[in-house]
PDB file of N, CA, C and O in Angstrom:
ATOM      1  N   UNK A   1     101.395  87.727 108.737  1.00  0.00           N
ATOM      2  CA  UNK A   1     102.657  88.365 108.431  1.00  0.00           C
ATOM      3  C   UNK A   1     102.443  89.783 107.917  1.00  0.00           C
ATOM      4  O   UNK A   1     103.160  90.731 108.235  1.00  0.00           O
ATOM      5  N   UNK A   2     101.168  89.865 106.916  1.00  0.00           N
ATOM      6  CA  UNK A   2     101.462  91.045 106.147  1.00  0.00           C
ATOM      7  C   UNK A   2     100.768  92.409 107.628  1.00  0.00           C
ATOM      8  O   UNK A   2     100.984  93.619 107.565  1.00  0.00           O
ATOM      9  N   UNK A   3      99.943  91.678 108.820  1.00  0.00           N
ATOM     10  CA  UNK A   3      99.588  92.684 109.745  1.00  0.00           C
ATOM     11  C   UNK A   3     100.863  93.449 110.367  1.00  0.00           C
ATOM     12  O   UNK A   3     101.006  94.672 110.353  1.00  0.00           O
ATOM     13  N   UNK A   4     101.909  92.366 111.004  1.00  0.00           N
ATOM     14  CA  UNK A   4     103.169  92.743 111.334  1.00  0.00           C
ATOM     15  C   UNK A   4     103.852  93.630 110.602  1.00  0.00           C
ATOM     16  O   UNK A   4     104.459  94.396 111.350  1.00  0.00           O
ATOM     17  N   UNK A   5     104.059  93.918 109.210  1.00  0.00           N
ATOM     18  CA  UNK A   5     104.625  94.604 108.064  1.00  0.00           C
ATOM     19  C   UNK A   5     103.725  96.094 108.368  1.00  0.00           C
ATOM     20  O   UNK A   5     104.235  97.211 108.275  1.00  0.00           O
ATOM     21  N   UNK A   6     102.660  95.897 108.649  1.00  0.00           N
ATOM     22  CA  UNK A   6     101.704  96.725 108.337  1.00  0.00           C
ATOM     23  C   UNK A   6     102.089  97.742 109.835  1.00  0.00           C
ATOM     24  O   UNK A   6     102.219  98.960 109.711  1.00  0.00           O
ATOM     25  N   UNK A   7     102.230  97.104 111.104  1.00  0.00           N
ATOM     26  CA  UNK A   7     102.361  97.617 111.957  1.00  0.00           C
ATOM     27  C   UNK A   7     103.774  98.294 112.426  1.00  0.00           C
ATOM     28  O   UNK A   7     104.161  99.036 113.328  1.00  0.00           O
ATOM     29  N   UNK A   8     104.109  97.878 111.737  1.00  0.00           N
ATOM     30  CA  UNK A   8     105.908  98.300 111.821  1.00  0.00           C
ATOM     31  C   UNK A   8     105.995  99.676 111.190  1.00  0.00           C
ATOM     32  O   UNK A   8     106.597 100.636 111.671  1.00  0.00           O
ATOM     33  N   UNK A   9     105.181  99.644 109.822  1.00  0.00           N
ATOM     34  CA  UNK A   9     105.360 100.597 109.391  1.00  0.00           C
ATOM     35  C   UNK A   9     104.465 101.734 109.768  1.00  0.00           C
ATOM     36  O   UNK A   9     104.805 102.907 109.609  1.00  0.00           O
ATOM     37  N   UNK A  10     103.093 101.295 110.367  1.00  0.00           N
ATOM     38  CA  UNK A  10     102.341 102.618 110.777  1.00  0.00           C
ATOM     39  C   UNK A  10     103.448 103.144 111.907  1.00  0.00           C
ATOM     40  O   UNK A  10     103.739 104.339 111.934  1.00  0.00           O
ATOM     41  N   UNK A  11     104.087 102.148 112.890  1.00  0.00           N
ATOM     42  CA  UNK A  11     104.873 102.276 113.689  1.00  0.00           C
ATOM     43  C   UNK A  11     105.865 103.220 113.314  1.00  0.00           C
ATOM     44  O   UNK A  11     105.890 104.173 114.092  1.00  0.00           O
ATOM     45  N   UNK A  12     106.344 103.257 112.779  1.00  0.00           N
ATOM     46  CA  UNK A  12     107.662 103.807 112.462  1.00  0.00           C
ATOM     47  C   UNK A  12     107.309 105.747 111.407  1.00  0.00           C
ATOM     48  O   UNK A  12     107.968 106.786 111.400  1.00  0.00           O
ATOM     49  N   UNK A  13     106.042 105.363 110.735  1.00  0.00           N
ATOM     50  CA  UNK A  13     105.603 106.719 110.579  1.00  0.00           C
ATOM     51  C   UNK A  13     104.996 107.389 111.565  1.00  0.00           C
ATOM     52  O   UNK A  13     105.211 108.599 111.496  1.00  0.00           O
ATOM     53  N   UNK A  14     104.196 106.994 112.615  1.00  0.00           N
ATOM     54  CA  UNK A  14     103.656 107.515 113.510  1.00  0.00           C
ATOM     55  C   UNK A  14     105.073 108.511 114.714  1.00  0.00           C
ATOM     56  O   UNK A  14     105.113 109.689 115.068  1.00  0.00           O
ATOM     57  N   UNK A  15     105.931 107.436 114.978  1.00  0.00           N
ATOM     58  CA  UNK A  15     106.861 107.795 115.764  1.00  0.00           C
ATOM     59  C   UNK A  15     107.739 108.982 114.832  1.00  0.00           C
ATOM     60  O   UNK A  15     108.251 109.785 115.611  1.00  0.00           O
ATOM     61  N   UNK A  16     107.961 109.217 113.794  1.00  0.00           N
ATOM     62  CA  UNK A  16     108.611 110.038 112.579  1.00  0.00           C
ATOM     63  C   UNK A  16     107.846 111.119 112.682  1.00  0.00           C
ATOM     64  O   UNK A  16     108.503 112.154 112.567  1.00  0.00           O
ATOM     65  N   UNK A  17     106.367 111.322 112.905  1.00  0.00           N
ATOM     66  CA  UNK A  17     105.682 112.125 112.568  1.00  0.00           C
ATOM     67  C   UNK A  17     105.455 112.892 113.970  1.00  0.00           C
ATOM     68  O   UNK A  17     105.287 114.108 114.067  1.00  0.00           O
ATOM     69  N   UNK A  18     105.477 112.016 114.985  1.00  0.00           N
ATOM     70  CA  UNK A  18     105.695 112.583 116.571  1.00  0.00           C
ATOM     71  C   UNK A  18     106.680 113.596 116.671  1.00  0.00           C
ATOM     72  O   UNK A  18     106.420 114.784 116.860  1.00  0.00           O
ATOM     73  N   UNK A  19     107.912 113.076 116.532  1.00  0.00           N
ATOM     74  CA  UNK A  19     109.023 113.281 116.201  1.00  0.00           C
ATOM     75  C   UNK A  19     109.067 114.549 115.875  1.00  0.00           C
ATOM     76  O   UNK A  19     109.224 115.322 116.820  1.00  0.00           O
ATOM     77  N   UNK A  20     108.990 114.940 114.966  1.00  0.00           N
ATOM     78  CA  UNK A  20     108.427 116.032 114.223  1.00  0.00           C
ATOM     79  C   UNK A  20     107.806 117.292 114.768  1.00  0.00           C
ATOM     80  O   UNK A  20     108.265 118.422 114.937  1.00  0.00           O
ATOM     81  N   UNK A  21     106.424 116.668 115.029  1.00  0.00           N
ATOM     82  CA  UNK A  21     105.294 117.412 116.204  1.00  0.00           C
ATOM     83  C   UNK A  21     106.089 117.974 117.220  1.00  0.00           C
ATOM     84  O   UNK A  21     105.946 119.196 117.246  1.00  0.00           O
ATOM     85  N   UNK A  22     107.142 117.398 118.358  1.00  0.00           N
ATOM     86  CA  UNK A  22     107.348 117.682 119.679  1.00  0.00           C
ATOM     87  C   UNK A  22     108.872 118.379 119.330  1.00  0.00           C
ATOM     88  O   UNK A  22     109.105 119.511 119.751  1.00  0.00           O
ATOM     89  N   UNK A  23     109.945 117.594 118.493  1.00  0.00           N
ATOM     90  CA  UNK A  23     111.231 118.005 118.799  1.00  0.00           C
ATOM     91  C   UNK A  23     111.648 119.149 117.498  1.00  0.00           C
ATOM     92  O   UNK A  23     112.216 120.216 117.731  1.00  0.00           O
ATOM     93  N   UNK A  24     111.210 118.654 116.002  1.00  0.00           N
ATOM     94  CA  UNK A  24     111.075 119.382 114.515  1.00  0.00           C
ATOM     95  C   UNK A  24     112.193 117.995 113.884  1.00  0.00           C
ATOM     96  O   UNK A  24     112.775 118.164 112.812  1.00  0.00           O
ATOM     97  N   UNK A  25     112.365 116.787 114.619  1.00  0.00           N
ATOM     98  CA  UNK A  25     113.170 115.837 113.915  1.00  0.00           C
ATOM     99  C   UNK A  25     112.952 114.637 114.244  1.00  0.00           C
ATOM    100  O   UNK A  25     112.512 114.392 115.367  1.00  0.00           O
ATOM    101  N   UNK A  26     113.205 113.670 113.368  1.00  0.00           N
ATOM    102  CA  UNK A  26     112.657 111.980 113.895  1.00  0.00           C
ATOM    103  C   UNK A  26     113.988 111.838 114.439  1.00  0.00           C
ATOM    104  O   UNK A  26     114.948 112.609 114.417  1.00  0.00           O
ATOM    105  N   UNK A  27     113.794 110.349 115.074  1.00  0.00           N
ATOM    106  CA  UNK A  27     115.166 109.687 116.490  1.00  0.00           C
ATOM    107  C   UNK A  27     115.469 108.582 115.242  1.00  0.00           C
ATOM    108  O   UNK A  27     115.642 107.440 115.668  1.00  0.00           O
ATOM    109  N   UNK A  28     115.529 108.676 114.317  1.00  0.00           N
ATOM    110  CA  UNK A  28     115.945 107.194 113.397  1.00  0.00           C
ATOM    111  C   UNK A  28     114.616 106.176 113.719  1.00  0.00           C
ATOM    112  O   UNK A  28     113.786 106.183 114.628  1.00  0.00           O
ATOM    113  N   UNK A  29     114.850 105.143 112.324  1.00  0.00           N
ATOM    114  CA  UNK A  29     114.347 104.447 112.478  1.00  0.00           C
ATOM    115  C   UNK A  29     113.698 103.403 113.230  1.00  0.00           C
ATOM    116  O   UNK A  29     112.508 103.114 113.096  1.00  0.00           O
ATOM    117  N   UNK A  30     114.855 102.594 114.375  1.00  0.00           N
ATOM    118  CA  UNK A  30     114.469 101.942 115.465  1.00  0.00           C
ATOM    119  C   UNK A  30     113.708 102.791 116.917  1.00  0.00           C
ATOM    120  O   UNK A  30     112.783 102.186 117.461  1.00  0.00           O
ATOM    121  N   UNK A  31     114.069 103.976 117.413  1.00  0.00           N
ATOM    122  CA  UNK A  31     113.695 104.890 117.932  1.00  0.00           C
ATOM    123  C   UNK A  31     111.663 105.284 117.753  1.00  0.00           C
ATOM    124  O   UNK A  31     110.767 105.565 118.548  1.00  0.00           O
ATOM    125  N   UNK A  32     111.757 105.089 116.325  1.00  0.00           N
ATOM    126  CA  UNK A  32     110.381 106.108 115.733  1.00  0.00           C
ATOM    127  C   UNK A  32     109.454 104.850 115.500  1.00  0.00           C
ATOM    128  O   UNK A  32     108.235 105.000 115.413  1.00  0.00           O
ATOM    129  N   UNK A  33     110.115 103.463 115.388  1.00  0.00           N
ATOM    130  CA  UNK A  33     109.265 102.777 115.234  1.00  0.00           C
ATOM    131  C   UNK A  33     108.837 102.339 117.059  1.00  0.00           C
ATOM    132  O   UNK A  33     107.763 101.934 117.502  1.00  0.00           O
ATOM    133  N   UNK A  34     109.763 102.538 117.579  1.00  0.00           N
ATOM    134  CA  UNK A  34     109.095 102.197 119.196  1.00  0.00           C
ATOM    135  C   UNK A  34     107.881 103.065 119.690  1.00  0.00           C
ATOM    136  O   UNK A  34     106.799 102.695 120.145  1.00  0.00           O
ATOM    137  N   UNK A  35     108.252 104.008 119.524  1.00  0.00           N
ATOM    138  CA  UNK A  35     107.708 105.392 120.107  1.00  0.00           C
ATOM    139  C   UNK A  35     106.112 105.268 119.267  1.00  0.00           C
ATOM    140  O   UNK A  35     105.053 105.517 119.843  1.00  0.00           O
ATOM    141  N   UNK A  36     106.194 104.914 118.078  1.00  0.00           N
ATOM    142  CA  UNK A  36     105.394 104.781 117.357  1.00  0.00           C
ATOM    143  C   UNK A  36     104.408 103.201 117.717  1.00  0.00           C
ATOM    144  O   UNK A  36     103.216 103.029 117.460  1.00  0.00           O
ATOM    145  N   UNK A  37     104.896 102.697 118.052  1.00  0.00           N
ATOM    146  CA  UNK A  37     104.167 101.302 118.229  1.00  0.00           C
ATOM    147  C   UNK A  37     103.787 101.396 120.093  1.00  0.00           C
ATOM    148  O   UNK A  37     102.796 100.776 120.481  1.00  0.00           O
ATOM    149  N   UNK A  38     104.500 102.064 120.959  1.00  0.00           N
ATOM    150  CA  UNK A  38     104.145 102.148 121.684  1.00  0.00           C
ATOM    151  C   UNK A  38     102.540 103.736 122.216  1.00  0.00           C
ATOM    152  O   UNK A  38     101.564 103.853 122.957  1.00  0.00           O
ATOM    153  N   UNK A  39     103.316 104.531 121.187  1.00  0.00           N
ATOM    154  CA  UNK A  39     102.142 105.144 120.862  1.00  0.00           C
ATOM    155  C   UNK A  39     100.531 104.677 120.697  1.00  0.00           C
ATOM    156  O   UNK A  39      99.506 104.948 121.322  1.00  0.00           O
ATOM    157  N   UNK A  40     100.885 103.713 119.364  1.00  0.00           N
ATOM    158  CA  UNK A  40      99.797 103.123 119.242  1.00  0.00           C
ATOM    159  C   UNK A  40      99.002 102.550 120.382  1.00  0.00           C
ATOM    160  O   UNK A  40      97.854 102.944 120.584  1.00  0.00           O
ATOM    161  N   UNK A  41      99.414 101.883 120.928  1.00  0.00           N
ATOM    162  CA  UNK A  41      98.712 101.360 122.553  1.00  0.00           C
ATOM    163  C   UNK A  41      97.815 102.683 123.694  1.00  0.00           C
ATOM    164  O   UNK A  41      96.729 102.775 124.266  1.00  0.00           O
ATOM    165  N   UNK A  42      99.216 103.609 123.518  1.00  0.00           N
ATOM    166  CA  UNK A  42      98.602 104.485 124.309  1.00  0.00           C
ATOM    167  C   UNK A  42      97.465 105.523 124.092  1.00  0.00           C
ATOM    168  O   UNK A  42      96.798 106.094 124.955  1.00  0.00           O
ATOM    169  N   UNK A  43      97.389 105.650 122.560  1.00  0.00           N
ATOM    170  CA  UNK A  43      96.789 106.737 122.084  1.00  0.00           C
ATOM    171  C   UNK A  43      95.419 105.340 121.679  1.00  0.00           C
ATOM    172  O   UNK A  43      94.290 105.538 121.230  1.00  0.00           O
ATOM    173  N   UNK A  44      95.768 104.622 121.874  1.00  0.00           N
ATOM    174  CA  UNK A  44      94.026 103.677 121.464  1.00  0.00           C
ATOM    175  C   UNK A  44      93.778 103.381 122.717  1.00  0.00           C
ATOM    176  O   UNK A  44      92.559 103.386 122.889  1.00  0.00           O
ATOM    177  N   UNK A  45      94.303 103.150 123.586  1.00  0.00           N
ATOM    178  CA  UNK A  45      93.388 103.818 125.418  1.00  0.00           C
ATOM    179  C   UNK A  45      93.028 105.223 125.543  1.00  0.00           C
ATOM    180  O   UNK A  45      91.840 105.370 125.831  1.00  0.00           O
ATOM    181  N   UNK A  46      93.468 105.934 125.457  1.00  0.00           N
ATOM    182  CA  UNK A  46      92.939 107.432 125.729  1.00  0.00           C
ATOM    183  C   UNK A  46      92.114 107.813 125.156  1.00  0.00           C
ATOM    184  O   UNK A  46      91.230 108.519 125.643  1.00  0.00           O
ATOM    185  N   UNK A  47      92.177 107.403 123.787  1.00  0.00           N
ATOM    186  CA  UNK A  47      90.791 107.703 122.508  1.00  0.00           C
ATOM    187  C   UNK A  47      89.948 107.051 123.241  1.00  0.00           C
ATOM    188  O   UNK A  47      89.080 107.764 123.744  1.00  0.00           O
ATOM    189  N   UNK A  48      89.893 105.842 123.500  1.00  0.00           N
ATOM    190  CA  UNK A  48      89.126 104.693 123.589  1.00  0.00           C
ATOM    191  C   UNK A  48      88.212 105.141 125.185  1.00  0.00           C
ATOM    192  O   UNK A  48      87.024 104.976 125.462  1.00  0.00           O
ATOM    193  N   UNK A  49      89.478 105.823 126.107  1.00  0.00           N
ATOM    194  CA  UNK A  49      88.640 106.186 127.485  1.00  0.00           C
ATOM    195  C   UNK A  49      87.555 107.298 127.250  1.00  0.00           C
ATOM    196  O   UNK A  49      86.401 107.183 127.663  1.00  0.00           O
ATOM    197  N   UNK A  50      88.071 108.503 126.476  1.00  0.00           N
ATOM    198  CA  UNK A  50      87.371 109.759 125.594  1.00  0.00           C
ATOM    199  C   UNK A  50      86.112 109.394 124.716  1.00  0.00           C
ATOM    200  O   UNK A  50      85.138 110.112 124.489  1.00  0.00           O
ATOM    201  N   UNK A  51      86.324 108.284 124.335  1.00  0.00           N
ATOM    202  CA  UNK A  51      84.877 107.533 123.289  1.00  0.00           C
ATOM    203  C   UNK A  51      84.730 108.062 122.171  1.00  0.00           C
ATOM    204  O   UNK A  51      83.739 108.268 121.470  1.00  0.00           O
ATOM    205  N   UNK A  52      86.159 108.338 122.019  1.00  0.00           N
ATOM    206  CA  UNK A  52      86.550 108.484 120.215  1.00  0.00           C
ATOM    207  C   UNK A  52      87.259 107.141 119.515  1.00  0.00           C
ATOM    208  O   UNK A  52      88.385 106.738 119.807  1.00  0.00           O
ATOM    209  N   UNK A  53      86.348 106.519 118.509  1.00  0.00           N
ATOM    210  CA  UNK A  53      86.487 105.416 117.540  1.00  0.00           C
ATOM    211  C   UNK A  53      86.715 105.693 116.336  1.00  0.00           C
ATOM    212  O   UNK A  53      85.790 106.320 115.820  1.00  0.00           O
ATOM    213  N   UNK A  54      87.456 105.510 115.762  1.00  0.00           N
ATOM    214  CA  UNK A  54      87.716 105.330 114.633  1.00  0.00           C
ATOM    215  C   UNK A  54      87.997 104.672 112.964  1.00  0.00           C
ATOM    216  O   UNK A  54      88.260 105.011 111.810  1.00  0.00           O
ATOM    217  N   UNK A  55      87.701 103.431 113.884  1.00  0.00           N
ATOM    218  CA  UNK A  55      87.598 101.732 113.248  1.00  0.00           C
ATOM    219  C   UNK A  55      88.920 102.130 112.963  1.00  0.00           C
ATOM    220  O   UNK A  55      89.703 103.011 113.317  1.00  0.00           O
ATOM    221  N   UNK A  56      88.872 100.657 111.796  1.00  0.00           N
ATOM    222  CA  UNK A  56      90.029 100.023 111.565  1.00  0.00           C
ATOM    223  C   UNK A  56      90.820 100.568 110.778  1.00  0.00           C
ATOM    224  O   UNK A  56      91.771  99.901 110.372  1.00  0.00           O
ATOM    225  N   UNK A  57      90.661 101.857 110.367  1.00  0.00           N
ATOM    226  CA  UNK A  57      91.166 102.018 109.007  1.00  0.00           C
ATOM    227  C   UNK A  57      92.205 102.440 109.497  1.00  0.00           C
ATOM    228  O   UNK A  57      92.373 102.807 110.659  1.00  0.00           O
ATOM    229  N   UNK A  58      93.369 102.399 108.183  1.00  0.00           N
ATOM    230  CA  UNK A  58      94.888 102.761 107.954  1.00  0.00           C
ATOM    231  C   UNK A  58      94.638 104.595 108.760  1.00  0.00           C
ATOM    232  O   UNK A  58      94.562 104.532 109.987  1.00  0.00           O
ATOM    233  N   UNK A  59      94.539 105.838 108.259  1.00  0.00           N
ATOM    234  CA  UNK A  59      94.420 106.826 108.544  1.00  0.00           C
ATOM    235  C   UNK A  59      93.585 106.670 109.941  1.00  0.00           C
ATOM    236  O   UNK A  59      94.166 107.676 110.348  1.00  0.00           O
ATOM    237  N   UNK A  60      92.949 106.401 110.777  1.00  0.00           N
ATOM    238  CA  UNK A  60      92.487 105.874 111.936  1.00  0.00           C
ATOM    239  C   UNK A  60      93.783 105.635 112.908  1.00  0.00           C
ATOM    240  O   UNK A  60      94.147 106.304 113.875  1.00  0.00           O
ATOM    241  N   UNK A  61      94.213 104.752 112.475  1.00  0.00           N
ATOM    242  CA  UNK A  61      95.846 104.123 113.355  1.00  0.00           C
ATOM    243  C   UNK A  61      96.571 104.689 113.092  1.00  0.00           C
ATOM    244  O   UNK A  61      97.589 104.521 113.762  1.00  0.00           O
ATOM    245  N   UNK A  62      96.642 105.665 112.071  1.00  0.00           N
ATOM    246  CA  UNK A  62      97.806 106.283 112.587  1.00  0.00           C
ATOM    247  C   UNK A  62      97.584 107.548 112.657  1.00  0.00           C
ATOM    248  O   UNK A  62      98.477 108.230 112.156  1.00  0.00           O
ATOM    249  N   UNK A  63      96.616 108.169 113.149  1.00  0.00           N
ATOM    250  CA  UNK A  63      96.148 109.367 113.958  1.00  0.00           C
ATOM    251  C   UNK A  63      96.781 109.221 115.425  1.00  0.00           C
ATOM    252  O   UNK A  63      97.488 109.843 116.218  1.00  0.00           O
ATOM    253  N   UNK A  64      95.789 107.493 115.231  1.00  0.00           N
ATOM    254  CA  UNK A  64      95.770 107.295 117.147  1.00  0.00           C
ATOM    255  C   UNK A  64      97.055 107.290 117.172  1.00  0.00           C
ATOM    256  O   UNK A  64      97.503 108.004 118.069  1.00  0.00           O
ATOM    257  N   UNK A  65      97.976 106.665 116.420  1.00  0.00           N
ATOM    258  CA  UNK A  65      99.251 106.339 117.145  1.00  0.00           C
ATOM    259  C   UNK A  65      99.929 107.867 117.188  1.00  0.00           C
ATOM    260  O   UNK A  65     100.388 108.379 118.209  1.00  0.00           O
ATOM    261  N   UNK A  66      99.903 108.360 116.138  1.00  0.00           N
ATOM    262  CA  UNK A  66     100.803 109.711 116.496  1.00  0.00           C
ATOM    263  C   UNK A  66     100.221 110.801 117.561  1.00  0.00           C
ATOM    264  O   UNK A  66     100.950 111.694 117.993  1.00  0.00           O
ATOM    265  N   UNK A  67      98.677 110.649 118.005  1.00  0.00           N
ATOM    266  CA  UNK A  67      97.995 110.904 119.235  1.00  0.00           C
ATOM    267  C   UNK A  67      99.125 110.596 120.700  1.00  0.00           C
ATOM    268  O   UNK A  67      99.844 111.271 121.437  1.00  0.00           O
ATOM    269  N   UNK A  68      98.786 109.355 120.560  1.00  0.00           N
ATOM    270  CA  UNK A  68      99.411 108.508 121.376  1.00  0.00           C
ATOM    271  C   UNK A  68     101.167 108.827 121.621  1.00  0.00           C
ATOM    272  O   UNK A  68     101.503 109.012 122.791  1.00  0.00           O
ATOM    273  N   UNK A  69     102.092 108.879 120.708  1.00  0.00           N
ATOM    274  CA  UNK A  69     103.259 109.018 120.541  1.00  0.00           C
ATOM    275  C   UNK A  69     103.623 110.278 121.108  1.00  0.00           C
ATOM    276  O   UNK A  69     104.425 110.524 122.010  1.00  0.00           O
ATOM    277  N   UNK A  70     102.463 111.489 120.019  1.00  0.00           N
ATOM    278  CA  UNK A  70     103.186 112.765 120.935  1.00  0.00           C
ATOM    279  C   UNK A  70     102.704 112.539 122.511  1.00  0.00           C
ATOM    280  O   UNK A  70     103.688 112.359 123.228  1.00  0.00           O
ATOM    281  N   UNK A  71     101.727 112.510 123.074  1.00  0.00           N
ATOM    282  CA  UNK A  71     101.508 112.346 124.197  1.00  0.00           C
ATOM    283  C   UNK A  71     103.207 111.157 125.457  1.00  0.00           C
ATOM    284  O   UNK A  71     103.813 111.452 126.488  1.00  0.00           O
ATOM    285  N   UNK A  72     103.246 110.118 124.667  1.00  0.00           N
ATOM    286  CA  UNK A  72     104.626 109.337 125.205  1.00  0.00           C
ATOM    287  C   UNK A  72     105.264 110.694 125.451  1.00  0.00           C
ATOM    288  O   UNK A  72     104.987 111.337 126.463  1.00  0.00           O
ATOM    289  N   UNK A  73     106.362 111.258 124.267  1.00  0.00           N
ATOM    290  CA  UNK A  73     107.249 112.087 123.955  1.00  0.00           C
ATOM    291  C   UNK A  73     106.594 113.381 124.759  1.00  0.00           C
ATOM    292  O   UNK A  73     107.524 114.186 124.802  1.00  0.00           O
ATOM    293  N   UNK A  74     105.594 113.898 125.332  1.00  0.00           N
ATOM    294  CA  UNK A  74     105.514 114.752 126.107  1.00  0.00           C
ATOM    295  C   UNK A  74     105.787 114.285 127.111  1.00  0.00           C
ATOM    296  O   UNK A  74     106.640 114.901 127.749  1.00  0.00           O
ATOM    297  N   UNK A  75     105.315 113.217 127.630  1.00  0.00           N
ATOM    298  CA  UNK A  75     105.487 112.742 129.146  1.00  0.00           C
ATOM    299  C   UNK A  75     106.765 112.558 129.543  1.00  0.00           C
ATOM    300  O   UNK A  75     107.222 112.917 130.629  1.00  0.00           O
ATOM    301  N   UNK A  76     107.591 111.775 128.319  1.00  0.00           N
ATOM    302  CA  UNK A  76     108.939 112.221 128.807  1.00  0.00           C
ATOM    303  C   UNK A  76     110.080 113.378 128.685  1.00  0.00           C
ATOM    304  O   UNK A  76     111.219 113.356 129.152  1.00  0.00           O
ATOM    305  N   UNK A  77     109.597 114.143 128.110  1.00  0.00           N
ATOM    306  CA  UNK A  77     109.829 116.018 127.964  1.00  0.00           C
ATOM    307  C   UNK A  77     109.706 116.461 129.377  1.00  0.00           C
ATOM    308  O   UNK A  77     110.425 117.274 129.960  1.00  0.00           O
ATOM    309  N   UNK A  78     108.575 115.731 129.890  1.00  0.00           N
ATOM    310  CA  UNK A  78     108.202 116.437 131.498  1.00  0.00           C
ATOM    311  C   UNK A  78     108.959 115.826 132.611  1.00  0.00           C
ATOM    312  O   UNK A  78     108.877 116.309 133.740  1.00  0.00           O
ATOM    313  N   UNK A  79     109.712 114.765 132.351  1.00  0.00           N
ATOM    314  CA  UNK A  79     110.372 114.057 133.310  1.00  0.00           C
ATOM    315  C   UNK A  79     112.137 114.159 133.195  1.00  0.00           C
ATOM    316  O   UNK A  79     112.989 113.907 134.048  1.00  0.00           O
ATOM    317  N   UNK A  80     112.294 114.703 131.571  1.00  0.00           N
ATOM    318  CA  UNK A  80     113.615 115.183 131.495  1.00  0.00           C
ATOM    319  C   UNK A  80     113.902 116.242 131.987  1.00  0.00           C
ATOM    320  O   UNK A  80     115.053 116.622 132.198  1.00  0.00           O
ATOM    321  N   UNK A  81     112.904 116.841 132.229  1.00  0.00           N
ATOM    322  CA  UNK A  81     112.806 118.687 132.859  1.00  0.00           C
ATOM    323  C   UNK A  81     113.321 118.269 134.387  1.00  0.00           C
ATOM    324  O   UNK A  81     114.326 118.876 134.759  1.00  0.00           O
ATOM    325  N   UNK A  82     112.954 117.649 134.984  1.00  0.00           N
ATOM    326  CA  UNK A  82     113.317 117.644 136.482  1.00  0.00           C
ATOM    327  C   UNK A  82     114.459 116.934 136.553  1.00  0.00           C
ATOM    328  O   UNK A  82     115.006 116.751 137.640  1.00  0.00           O
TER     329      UNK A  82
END
């Protein structure tokens, strides 16, 4: 339970902090925690293809995820353009 708690919330700062990075504002809570949790996935493949590790730690995950997040939030910046 307390991993889920744990992930919600890197989730939801990561996507806040994206947020931030790409637009200068977070999308709310449900929004920042997606972006953010889906981040996470993406930005721990790309590190992971690059052969950058970071273990487990708290500041680790949520590098990758806000890695990961701005990268989401660019990709779809590039697809709102057309």
């Amino acid at each position: 339970m307390l991993g889920i708690i744990i992930t919600i919330l890197i989730g939801a700062l990561a996507g806040f902090l994206a947020g931030k990075i790409m637009k200068g504002a977070g999308f709310g809570f449900w929004i920042n925690l997606l972006v953010g949790i889906v981040g996470g996935f993406i930005g721990g493949n790309v590190l992971a293809w690059i052969g950058i590790h970071w273990g487990e730690t708290i500041i680790g995950q949520i590098v990758t995820a806000v890695i990961g997040a701005v990268i989401l939030l660019w990709v779809i910046s590039l697809i709102k353009k057309k």
